[in-house]
N, C-alpha and C positions, 0 to 999 in steps of 0.2 A: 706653130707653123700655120697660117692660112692655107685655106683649098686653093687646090689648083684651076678651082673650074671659075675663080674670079679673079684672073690675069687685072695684074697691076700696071699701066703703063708707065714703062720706063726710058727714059730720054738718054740721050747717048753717053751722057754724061754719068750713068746709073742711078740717076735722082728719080723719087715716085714725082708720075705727074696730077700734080694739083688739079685739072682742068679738069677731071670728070666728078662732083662731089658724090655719083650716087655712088663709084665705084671706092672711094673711100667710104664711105658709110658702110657698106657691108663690109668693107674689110680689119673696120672698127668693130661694127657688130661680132664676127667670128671672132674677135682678139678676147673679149669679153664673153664671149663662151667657152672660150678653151678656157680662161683665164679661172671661170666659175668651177668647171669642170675638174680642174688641175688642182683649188683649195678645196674642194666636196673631197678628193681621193684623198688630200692631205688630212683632213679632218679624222675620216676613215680609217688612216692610217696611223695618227695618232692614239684612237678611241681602241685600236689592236693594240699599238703598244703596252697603252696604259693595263688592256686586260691581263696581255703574257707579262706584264712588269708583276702586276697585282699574284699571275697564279706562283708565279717564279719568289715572290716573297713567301706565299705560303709556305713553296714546299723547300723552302729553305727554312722554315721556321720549323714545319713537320720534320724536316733532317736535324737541325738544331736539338730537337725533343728527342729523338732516336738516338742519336749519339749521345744525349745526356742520358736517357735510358740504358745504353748500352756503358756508358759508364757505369751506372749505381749497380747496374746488375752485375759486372766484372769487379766492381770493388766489391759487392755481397757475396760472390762465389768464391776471392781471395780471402774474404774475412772468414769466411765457413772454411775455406781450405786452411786456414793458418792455426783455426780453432781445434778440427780435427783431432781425435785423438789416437790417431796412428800417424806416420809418416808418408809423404805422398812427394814422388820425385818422377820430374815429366822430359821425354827424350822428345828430339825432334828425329828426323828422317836422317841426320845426321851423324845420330847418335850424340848430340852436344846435348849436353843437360840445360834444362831451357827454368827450370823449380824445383827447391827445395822447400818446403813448408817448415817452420820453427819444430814441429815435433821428428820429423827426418832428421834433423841437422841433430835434435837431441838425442836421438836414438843412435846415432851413425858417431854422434863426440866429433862434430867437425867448428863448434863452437864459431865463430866467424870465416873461418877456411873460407877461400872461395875454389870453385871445384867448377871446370866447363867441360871435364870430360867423364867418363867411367873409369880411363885411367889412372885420372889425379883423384875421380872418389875412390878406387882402391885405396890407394896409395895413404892417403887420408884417412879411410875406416878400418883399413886394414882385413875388408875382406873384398874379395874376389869376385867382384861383380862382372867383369870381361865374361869370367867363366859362366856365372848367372845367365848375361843376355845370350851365350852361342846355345843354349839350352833351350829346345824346343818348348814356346810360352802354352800351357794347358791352365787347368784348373786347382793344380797341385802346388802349396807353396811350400818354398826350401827353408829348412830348419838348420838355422848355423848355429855353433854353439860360441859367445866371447866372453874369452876369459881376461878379468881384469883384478891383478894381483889374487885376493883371497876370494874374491866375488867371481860369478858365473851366472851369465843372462843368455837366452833364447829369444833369438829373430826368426819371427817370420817373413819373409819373402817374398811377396808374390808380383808377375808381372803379366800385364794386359799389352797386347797389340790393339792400337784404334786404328780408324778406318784413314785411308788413304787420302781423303777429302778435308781431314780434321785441321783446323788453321790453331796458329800460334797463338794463346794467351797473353794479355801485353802483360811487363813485367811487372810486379807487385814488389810490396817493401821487403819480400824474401826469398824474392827470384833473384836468379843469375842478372845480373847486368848483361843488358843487350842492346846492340846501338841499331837507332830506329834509321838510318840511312841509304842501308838496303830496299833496292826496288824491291824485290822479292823475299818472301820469310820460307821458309822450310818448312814443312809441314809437320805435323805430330806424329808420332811413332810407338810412342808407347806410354805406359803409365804403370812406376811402380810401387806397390802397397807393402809399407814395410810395416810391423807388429810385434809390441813385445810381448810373449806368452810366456816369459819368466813365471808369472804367478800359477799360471795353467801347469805347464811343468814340473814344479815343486807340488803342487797338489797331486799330478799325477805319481811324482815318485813316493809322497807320501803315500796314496793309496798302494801302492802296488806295494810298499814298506806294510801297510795294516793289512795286505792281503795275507802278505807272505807268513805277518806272526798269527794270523786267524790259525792259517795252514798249519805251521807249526803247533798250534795249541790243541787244532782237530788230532792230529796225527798223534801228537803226544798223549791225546783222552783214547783214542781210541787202541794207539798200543797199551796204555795203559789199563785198558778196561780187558783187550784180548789177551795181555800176557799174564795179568795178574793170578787168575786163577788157574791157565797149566803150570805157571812157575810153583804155587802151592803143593801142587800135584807132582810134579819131579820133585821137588823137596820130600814129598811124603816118599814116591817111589824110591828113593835114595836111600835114606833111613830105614826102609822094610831090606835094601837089598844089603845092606849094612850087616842086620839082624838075622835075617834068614837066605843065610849062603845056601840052605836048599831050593828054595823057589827063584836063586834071583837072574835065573833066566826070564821068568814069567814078568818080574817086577823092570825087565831091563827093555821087554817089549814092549810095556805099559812108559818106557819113559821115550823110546824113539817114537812113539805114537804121537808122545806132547810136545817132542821135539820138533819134529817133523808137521802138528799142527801152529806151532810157534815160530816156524819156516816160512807155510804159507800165509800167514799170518803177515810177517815184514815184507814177503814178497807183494802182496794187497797195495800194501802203504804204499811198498816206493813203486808199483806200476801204475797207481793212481797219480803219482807226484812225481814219477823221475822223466826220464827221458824220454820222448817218445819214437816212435819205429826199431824195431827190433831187428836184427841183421836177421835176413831170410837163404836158407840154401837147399839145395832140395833133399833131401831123410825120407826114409821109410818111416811111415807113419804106422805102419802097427808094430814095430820094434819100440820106437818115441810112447807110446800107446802102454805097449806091455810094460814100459820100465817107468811109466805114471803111476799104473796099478801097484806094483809091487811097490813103489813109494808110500803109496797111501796104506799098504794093507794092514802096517799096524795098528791105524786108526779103526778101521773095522774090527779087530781083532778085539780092541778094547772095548766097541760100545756094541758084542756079540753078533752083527750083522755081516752077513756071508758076501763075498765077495766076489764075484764071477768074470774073467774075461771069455769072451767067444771070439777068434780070432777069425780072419777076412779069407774066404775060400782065393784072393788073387793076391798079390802083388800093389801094395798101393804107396806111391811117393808122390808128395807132395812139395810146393815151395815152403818151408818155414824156420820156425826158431825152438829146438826141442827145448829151452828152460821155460819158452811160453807157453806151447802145448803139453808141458811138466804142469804147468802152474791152472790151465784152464780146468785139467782132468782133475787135480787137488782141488779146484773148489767145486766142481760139479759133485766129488763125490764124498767129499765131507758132509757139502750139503745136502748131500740126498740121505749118507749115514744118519748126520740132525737129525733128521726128519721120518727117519724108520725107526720102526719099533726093533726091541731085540729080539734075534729069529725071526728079521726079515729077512731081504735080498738085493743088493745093486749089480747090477747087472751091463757090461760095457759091451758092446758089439763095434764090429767095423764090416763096411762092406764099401761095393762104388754101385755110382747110381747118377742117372741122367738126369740134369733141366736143361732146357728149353736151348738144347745141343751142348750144352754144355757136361764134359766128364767130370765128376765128383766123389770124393773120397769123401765119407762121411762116419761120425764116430757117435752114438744113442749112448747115454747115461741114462737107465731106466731102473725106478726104484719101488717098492711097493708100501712105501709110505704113506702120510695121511694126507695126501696131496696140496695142492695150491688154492685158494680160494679167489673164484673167479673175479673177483674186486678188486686182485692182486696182481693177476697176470700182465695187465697193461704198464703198470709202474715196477717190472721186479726187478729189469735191469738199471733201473735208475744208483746213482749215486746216493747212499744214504737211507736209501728205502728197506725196511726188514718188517715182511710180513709178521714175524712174533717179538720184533722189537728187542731180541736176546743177542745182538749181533748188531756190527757197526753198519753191517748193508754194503760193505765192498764188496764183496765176492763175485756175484753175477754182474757187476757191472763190471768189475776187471776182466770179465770171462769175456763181452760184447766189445770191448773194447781192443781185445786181444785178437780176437775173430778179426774185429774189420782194420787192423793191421796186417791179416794174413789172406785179405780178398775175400775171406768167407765171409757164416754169415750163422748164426745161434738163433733155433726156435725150440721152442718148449710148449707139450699136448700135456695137461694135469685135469682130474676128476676127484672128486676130497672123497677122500678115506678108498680110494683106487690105485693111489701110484701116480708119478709124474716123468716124464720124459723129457728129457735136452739131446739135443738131436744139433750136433756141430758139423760145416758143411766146408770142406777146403777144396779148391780148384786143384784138381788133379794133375799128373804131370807124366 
């Protein structure tokens, strides 16, 4: 458009009039300015193109690279997932099964199956995965056991919730078929880790099989080594009472002595190995107490050591099990018999007595034996431990063990060649 400020005259007819040349001249002039002006933008305008054509190639090239990147990386995370050597099976938000990886499919026997729900993979593995996923996901995996014909294998189970953001995997040569048509994919939901521990398993039962004949063979050395010689010994008592029907009262205490050490003896074995918790009820505990004593006294009787009970100036009942607190008192005072000379003394008291608010009935085995040797005291309740090594070493550990079945609690004061004390402590009642 020409300026306005150089009016062109025009004839009525609308024709430019010729007759002024200077005023065409400047109006030529201005046509050839704009005209300059309008190819310099266009110029301009092109030399932008050409730049946003140039960056717009890159960063299609740089996308080009990325998606091929993100190819070779999805194709290396599917070949690491196929390789794996557990099984690895991926839910959407859907719960649709979105991957099966070749060791899933072998562990699960779905062989080509195809499987798009949890439903159809029950149905198909024939275990109960519905059940699996309504189970609160932790760090605990479930141990199913499949039996196949004569065969028995152990799956481990475990499953992961991912995060709410996690997008879809495109599918691999051993995923589910999924059609890419969908504007939107579903998100990820979960992921789960299946595992055979068959071998794990069978090891363990194995072990727990070599536990059990160790057990066996301890228990068997050990009745064998404790029965061996009272059974000699009632043999001989037997034969005297045979022969001399005058003494065979004396010969008859001498064998309820071995009897009755060959009692707590089995009883050792199976509280070490039987069942454990003992039915509790509440008993008079120095009744329970006095019929320990006279239990054991023909053992005293035999190896000359006097035998004392001192009975509780109150009344004391406690929660417990009298064949346990039968069996505690038998080895405290066998063991203290052991260990005194003849024309010693073991001595049993009971009284109550307070800790730390606490009422307690408490029962001292104190003997004037050649006591404990302080290297000793720290290991005597152990399993297997025998300060003179002439003994299988159950005895105080059945006793500790028996205590803290009944809330109490066993401590033992010893000084060598003074005497030792076991001082048993039950929550009163």
């Amino acid at each position: 458009m020409l300026p306005s400020s150089h009016p062109i005259p025009i004839d009525p007819a609308g024709v430019v009039s010729l007759n002024n040349p200077r005023l065409l001249a400047d109006a030529f002039s201005e046509f050839i300015s704009a005209s300059a002006l309008l190819e310099a933008s266009y110029r301009e305008l092109q030399r932008k193109v050409a730049h946003l054509g140039g960056e717009l190639a890159e960063r299609n090239a740089a996308l080009t690279r990325s998606l091929a990147e993100n190819d070779r990386m999805r194709a290396a995370l599917q070949q690491m997932i196929d390789s794996m050597p557990c099984g690895v099976l991926v839910l959407d938000a859907a719960e649709s099964i979105v991957m099966i990886n070749p060791e899933g499919r072998l562990l699960l026997g779905l062989d080509s199956t195809r499987v798009k729900s949890l439903r159809q993979l029950s149905q198909a593995s024939r275990i109960d995965f519905e059940a699996l996923a309504a189970r609160n996901a932790d760090d605990r995996d479930a141990e199913l056991t499949i039996s196949s014909g004569s065969d028995q294998r152990w799956l481990a189970i475990g499953r992961r919730e991912l995060g709410c953001g996690a997008s879809r995997p495109e599918s691999g040569s051993c995923s589910e078929p999924r059609s890419h048509s969908h504007s939107t994919i579903a998100p990820l939901r979960s992921i789960w880790i299946l595992r055979d521990i068959t071998a794990g398993k069978q090891a363990e039962q194995e072990r727990e099989a070599a536990r059990r004949a160790t057990t066996l063979a301890e228990i068997s050395t050990i009745l064998a080594h404790e029965i061996r010689n009272p059974l000699a010994s009632l043999e001989l008592f037997a034969g005297l009472i045979a022969e001399d029907r005058n003494h065979a009262s004396q010969w008859i205490d001498h064998l309820r002595a071995g009897i009755r050490t060959l009692s707590g003896t089995v009883n050792n074995v199976l509280s070490m190995n039987g069942e454990p918790g003992p039915r509790l009820a509440p008993l008079d505990l120095a009744a329970c107490v006095k019929s320990g004593v006279e239990f054991v006294q023909p053992v005293a009787g035999q190896a000359n050591v006097t035998l004392a009970l001192l009975p509780p100036k109150t009344r004391l009942s406690v929660r417990g099990n009298e064949d346990g607190i039968r069996q505690i008192l038998l080895n405290l005072i066998c063991n203290a018999i052991r260990h005194t000379p003849a024309g010693g003394c073991v001595e049993v008291s009971m009284r109550r007595a307070k800790r730390s608010d606490r009422s307690l009935a408490t029962v001292a085995v104190r003997d004037t034996g050649c006591g404990i040797a302080p290297g000793h005291i720290d290991r005597l309740f152990e399993a297997g431990f025998s300060g003179s090594g002439e003994t299988p070493g159950l005895g105080l550990a059945v006793c500790r063990r028996l205590m803290t079945q009944h809330g109490g609690t066993i401590r033992v004061t010893s000084r060598p060649n003074e005497g030792s004390m076991f001082q048993l402590e039950f929550p009163a009642i």
